[in-house]
C-alpha positions as CSV (number, residue, x, y, z in Angstrom):
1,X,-15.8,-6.7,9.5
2,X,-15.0,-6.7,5.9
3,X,-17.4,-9.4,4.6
4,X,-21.1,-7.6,3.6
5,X,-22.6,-10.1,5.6
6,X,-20.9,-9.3,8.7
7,X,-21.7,-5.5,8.7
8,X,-25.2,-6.4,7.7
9,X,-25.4,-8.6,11.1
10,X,-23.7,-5.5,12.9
11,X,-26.3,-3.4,11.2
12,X,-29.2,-6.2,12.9
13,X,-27.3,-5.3,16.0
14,X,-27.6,-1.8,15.8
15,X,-30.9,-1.8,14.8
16,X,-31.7,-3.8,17.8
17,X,-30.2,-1.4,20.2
18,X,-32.3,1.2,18.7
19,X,-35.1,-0.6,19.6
20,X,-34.3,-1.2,22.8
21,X,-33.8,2.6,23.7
22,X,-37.7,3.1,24.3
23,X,-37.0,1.7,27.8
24,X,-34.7,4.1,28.6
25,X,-37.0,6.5,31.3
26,X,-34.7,9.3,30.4
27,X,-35.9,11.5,27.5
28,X,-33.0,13.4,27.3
29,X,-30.4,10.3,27.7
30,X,-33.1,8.2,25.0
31,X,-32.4,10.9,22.8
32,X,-29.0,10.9,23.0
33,X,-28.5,7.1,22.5
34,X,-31.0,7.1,19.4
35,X,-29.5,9.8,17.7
36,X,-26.2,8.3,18.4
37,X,-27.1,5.1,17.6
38,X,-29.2,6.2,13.6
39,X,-25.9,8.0,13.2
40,X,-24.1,4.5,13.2
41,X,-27.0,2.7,11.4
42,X,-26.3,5.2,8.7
43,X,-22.5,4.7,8.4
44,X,-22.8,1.0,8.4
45,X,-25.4,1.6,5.4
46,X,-23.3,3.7,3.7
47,X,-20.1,1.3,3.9
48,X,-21.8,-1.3,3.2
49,X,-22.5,0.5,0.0
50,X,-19.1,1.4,-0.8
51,X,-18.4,-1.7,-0.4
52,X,-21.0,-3.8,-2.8
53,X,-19.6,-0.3,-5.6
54,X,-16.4,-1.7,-5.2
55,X,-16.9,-5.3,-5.5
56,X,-19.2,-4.3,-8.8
57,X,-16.1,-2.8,-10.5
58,X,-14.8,-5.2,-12.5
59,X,-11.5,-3.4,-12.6
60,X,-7.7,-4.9,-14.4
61,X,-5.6,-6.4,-11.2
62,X,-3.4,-3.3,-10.3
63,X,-0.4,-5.8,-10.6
64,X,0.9,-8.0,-13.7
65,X,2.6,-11.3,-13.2
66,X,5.4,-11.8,-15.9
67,X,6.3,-15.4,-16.1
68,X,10.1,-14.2,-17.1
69,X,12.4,-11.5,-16.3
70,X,11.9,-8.5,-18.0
71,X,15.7,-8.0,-18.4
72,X,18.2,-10.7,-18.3
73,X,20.5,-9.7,-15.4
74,X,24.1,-10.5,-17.5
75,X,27.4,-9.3,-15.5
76,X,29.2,-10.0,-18.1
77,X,27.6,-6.8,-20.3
78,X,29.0,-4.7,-16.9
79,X,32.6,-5.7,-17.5
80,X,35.0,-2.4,-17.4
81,X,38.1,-2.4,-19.0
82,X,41.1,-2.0,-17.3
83,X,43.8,0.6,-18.9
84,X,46.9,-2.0,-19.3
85,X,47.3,-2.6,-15.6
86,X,48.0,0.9,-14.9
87,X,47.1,2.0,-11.2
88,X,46.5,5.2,-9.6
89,X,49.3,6.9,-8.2
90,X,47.5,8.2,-5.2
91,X,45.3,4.7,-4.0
92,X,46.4,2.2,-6.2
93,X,43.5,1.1,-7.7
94,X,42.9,0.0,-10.9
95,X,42.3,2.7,-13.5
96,X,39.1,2.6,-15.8
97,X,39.6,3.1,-19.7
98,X,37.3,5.5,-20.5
99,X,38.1,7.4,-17.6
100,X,40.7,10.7,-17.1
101,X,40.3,10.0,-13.2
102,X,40.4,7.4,-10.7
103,X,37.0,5.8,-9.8
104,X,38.0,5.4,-5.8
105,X,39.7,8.7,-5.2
106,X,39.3,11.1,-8.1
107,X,42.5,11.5,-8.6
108,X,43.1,12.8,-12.1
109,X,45.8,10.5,-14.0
């Protein structure tokens, strides 16, 4: 029930209904179902409302399409250096430049 139209048939509908409480013989039941029934009438008016505010807005999309990448995604400006070969004494992995330690196990070299 998203479409205006729709909740203005459901609205009909209500509407409808309230009409047709008179023939309940019941005063205290007839009271019941009408004020249970305006109480729906008016929070079908009011969304309907909210709805038609928001559709007035004439608000920026909340998303932007780009037609390229922001940011190439290069692996070649990831490449780490290796330090001659050299591998850790206690994993034997291969030991990073820039680095006092081993990457996999910490252990200082």
């Amino acid at each position: 029930m998203s479409d205006a139209g729709e909740i203005e048939i459901f609205q009909r509908w209500l509407q409808s209904k309230l009409a047709a409480t008179q023939h309940i013989e019941d005063p205290v039941e007839r009271d019941r179902r009408r004020t249970h029934i305006e109480s729906a009438i008016s929070e079908a008016i009011f969304f309907r409302e909210s709805l038609e505010k928001l559709e007035s807005l004439e608000s920026p999309a909340p998303f932007i399409e780009r037609s390229s990448a922001v940011r190439s995604i290069d692996n070649n400006e990831h490449a780490v250096s290796t330090k001659d070969g050299k591998k850790c004494v206690k994993c034997s992995s291969d030991l990073v430049e820039d680095l006092s330690f081993c990457p996999i196990c910490g252990e200082e070299n």
